[in-house]
N, C-alpha and C positions, 0 to 999 in steps of 0.2 A: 275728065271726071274720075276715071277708074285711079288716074294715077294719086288724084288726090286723098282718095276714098284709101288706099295704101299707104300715104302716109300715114293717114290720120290713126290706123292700124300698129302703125310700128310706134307715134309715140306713144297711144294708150299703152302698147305693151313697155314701152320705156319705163313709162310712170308706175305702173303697174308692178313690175320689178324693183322700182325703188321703193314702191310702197311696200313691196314685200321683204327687201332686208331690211326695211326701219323697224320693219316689226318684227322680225327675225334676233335684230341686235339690241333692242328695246327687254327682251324676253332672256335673252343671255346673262344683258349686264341684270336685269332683280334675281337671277337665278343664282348667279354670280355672288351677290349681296348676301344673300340666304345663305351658302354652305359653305361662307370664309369662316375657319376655326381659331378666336381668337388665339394671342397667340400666351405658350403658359407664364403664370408668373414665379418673380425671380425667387428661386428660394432662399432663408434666412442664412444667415452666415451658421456655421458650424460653433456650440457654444461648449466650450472646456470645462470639467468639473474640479477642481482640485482636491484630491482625499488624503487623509492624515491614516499612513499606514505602519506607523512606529510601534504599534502594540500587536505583540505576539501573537497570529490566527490560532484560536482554540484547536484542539485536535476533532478529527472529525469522531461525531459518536458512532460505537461501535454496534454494527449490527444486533439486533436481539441473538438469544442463546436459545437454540431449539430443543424443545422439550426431550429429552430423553425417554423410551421406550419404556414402559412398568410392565415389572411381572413379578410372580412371587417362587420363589425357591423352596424345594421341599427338602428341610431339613438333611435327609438322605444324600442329598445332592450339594450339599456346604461346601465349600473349601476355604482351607485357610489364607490362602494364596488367591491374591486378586487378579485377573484374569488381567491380562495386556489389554486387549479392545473390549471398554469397557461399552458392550451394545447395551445392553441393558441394564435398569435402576432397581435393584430388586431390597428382600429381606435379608437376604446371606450372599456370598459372595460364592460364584459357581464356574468352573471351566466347560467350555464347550466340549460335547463329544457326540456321539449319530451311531447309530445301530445300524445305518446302509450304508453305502459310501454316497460319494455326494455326485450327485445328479443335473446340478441347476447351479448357481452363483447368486448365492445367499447369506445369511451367516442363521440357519435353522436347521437342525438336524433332521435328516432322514429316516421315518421307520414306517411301519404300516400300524393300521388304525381305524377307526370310523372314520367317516364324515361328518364333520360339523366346523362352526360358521367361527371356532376358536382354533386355541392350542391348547393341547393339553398332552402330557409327557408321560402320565402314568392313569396307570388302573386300579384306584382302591375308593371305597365305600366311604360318606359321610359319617364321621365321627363328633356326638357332641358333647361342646365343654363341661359338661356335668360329669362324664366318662371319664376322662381323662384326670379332671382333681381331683377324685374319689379313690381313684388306684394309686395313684400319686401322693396320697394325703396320711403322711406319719401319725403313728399309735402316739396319742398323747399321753405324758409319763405322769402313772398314778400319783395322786396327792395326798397328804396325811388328812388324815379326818377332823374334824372340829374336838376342840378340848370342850370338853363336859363333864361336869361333876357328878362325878358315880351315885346313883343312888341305893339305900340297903337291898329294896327289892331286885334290883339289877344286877348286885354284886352277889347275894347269896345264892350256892348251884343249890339245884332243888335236890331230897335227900331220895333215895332210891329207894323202889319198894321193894320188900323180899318176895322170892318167889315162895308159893304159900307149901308146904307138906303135905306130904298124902293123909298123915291123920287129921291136918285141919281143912280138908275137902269134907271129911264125914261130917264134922261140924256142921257144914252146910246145910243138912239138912233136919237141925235139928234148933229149936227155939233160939232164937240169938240172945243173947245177954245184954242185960241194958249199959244204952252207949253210956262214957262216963260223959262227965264235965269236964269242958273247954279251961284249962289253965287261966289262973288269973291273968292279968295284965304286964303286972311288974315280972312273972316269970317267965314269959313271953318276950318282953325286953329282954333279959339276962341271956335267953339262948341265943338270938341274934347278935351275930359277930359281928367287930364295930370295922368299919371298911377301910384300908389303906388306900392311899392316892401314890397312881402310879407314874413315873415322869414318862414323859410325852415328847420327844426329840422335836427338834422344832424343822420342817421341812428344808430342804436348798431351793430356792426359786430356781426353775427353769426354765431357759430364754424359750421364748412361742416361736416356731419357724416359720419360715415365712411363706406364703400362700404358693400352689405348685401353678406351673405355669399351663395354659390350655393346652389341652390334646385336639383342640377342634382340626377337623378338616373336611373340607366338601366332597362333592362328591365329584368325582374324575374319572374318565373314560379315555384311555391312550387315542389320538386322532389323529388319521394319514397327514403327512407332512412330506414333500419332496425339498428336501435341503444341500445345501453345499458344504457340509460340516466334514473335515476327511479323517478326524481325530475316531478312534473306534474307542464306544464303550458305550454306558450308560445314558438315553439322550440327555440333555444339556444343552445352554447355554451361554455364554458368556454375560457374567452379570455383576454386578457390583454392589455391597450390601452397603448401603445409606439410612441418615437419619427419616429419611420420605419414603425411602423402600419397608422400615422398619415399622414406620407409625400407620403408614397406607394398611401392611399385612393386619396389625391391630385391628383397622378400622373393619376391614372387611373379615374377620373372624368372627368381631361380633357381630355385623349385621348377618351374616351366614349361618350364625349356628339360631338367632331367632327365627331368622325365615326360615330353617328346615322344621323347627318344634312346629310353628303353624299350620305351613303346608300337610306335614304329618297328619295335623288333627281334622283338619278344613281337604284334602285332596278332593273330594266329591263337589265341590263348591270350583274349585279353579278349572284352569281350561289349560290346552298346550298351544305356547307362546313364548312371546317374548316380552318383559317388560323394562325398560329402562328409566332410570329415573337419577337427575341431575340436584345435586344440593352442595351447599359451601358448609363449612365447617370453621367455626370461630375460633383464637386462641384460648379461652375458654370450654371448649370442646360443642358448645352449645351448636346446634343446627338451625339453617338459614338459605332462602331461596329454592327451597326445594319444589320441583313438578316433575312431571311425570315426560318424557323426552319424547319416547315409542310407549305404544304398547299393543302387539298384537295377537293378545291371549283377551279375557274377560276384566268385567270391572272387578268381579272376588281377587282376581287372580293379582293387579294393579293396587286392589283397596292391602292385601298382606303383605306388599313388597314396601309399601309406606307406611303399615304399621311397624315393622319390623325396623328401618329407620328411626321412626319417631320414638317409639320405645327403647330405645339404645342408649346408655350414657355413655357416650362419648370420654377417654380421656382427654386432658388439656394438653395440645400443640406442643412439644418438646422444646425447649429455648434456643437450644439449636437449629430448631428445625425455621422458626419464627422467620429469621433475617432473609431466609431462601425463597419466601412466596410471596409471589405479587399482593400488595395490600395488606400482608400481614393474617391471608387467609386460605383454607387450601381447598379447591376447587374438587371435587368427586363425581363419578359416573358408574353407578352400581348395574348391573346389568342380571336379571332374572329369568331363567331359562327352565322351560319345563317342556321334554322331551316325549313322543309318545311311547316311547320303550323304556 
């Protein structure tokens, strides 16, 4: 019995392990099924473009031209001689020079100075253009007077009185004599002399000269500068006089010499700041897109620096100058500074 009871043991366990890799291998192969990665598809043939390359490749376009540096040249400072590197676009053409020697590697000359947020090369007082034509403005050459025909009361000098006698003072005091009578008429004509006409050269027209040019200038404070300039003299810069360095000085003369007559009159109204203010300028000379960029003084202070603009007439763009500005118009940024000292 026991031996039987044994077997009956080993084949459940037989069956029992078969039944356990059917399902062991049942679970492989759907598993199997599940994570085959098709496989990829075939890519297209490689497809050729044919180009027609018989016409000349254009040149490639040349970089823009970077704005050149502006400033303005103070007369004193001219030369006739244009400077080799030309750094600068100015009003007159200038040679570099520095009152230190050079410090740093730059092209700005060296001297001492204030502090402030510009350049400025010398020290002299705001001058305005009313000043300067007025000393400047020639004695206009006297002109012959208008021809008019003499009249007798005009031409006759009147007759002198005598001086009177000591014996006709006694008279005085004694009864006067009656006056006579007034001459008739016709002998009255007879004593007045009949009046010649005398010739009158006829003037030379003289040429008007021609209006003198401004003496304006602003007001400038020499301002520390550490530069690499090694040339000794006068500061300077190297600068080149153009038809934009020419018309720009223009532009900010006049708007410089109205903003000082204001401020003069208004100073209790403004504040100290800075105001800057952006506007284009048509070849017409007329003004266009103007606003206000910064401002960090008062609105008084902002409202004079846009009047002084706007009341400006502008000269019209020079013909030369026309072909050199993008659009045909030229760009400006006035900047208004009012210091506590």
């Amino acid at each position: 019995m026991e031996r039987k009871r044994d077997q009956r043991k080993v084949w459940w366990a037989v069956l029992a392990s078969v039944a356990l890799h059917l399902l062991i291998g049942l679970a492989l192969a759907a598993f199997a099924e599940r994570s085959v990665v098709p496989e990829a598809a075939e890519p297209p043939p490689v497809q050729l473009t044919m180009m027609d390359l018989s016409e000349a490749t254009p040149p490639p376009t040349p970089p823009p031209k970077k704005n050149t540096m502006q400033t303005t040249v103070d007369p004193t400072r001219a030369s006739k001689i244009a400077p080799t590197e030309k750094t600068f676009e100015a009003n007159e053409n200038s040679i570099a020079a520095a009152e230190k020697p050079a410090t740093t590697q730059n092209f700005l000359p060296g001297q001492d100075g204030k502090e402030r947020p510009f350049m400025s090369l010398d020290n002299h007082a705001q001058t305005f253009a009313r000043d300067g034509a007025a000393a400047a403005t020639p004695t206009p050459a006297p002109t012959a007077p208008p021809k008019a025909s003499p009249t007798p009361e005009a031409t006759v000098a009147p007759t002198p009185t005598p001086a009177p006698d000591v014996d006709q003072l006694a008279l005085l005091t004694q009864t006067p004599s009656p006056i006579p009578s007034p001459p008739s008429k016709e002998e009255k004509t007879a004593d007045i002399p009949t009046p010649t006409t005398t010739p009158i050269s006829t003037p030379v027209p003289v040429e008007t000269p021609p209006r003198p040019a401004s003496k304006y200038q602003s007001l400038a404070e020499q301002t520390i500068i550490r530069g690499g300039i090694n040339n000794r003299g006068r500061s300077a810069v190297n600068a080149v006089g153009t038809p934009l360095g020419r018309y720009r000085k223009q532009i900010e003369d006049a708007i410089g010499s109205r903003w000082y007559y204001y401020i003069n009159s208004r100073i209790d109204l403004a504040s100290i700041g800075v105001t800057r203010i952006e506007f284009e300028i048509e070849p017409d000379g007329s003004v266009t897109k103007m606003r206000i960029s910064e401002n960090t003084a008062n609105e008084a202070s902002a409202s004079i620096a846009l009047r002084s603009i706007q009341e400006t007439k502008f000269p019209p763009i020079p013909d030369d100058l026309i072909p050199t500005l993008p659009d045909g118009h030229l760009k400006m940024e006035e900047s208004f500074t009012i210091f506590a000292n």
